[in-house]
C-alpha positions in Angstrom: 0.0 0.0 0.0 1.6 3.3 -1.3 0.2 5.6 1.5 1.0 3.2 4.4 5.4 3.2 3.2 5.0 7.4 2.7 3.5 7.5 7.0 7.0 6.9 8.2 7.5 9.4 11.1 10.6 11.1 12.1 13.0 9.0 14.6 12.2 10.2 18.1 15.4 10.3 20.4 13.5 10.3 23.5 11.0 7.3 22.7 14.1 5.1 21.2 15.7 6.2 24.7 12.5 4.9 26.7 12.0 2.0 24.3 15.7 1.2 25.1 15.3 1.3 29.0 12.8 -0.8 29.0 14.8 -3.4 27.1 17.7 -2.7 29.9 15.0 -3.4 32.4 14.5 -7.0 30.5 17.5 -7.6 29.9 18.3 -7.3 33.9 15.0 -9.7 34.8 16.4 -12.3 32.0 19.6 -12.6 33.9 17.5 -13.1 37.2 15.4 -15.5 35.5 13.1 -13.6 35.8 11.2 -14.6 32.3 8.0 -13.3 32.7 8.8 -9.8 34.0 11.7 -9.4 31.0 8.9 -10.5 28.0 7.0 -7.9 29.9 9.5 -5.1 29.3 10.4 -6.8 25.8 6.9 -6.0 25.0 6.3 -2.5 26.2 9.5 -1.8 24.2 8.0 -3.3 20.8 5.2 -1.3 21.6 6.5 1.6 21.4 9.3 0.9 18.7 6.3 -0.7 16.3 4.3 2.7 16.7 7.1 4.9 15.8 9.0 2.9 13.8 12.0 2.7 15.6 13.7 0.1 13.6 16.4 0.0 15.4 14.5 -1.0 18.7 13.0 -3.4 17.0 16.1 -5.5 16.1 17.6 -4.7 19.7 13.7 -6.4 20.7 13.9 -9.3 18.8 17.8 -10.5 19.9 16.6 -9.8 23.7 13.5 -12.0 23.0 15.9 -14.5 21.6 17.7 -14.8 24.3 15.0 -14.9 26.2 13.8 -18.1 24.5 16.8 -19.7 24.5 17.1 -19.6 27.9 13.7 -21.2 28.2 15.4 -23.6 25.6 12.8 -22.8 22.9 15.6 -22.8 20.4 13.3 -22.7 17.5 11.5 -19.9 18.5 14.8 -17.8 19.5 15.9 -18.4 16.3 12.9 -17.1 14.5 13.7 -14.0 16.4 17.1 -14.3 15.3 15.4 -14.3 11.7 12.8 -11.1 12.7 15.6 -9.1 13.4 17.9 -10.0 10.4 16.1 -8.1 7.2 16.1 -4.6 9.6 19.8 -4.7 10.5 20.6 -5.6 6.7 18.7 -2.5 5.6 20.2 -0.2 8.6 23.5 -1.9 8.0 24.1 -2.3 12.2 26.9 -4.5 11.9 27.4 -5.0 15.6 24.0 -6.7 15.3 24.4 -8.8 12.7 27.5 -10.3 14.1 25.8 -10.7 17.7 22.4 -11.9 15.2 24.6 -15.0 13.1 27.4 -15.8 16.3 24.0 -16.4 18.5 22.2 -18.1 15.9 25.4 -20.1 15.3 25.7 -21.3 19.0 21.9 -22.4 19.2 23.0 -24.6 15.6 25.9 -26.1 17.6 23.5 -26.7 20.2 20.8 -28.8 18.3 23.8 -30.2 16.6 23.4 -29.4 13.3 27.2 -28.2 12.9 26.8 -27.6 9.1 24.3 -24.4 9.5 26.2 -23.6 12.7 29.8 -23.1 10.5 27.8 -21.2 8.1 26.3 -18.8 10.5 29.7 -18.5 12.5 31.3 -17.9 9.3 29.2 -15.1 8.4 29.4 -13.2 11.7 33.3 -13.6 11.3 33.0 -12.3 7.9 31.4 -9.5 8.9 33.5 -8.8 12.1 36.5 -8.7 10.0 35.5 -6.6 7.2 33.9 -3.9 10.1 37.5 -4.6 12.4 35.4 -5.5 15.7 38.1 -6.9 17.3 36.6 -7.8 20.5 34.0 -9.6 18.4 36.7 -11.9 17.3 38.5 -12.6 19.9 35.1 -13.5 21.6 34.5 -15.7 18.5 38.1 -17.8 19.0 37.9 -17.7 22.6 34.5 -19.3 22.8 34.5 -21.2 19.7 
């Protein structure tokens, strides 16, 4: 629909910064296994970031809610959020994501032990780690792998 792509509203600092807090707030119950309360704030932040299209929240939403299913070990639905997350930070070209996007993706692979699609995904996020020079990023990457 030709009027809904022309709607786009201007980026909102302050809503990407509230959208961003509450993912911090989720982030913080994940680690306390606290799952419900993080989904919670995952949601409130999608909320936001869906109404203002803050793309960029949105791909920050989907690797938290990843995470959050992986530690639930729902692999298949942390990867589909994996997958949500991966045509927005292609067309805003965040880098950092992508490589956190393919190096997670890659150790859910290794988990389920399909090590075929889990090379390929690692390979990718080193790909792009060394083209961008994210040097912690690979050293993470040999460290752990």
């Amino acid at each position: 629909n030709a009027s809904q792509t022309s709607t786009k509203k201007p980026y909102n600092n302050k809503l990407a910064a509230k959208a961003r807090s509450l993912i911090k707030y989720g982030d913080i119950y994940l680690k306390q296994a606290n799952y419900q309360l993080a989904k919670d704030y995952y949601q409130k932040a999608f909320k936001i970031a869906d109404e203002n299209d803050l793309d960029n929240i949105k791909i920050e939403y989907f690797i938290s809610k990843a995470k959050l299913h992986h530690a639930l070990n729902q692999r298949s639905v942390a990867l589909i959020n994996y997958s949500n997350a991966v045509p927005i930070a292609e067309e805003l070209k965040t880098h950092d994501a992508m490589t956190e996007i393919y190096s997670n993706s890659a150790y859910i692979y290794y988990e389920l032990s399909d090590n075929q699609t889990a090379k390929n995904y690692l390979t990718k996020a080193l790909q792009i780690a060394k083209k961008q020079r994210q040097k912690n990023m690979l050293a993470e990457f040999y460290f752990n792998f």
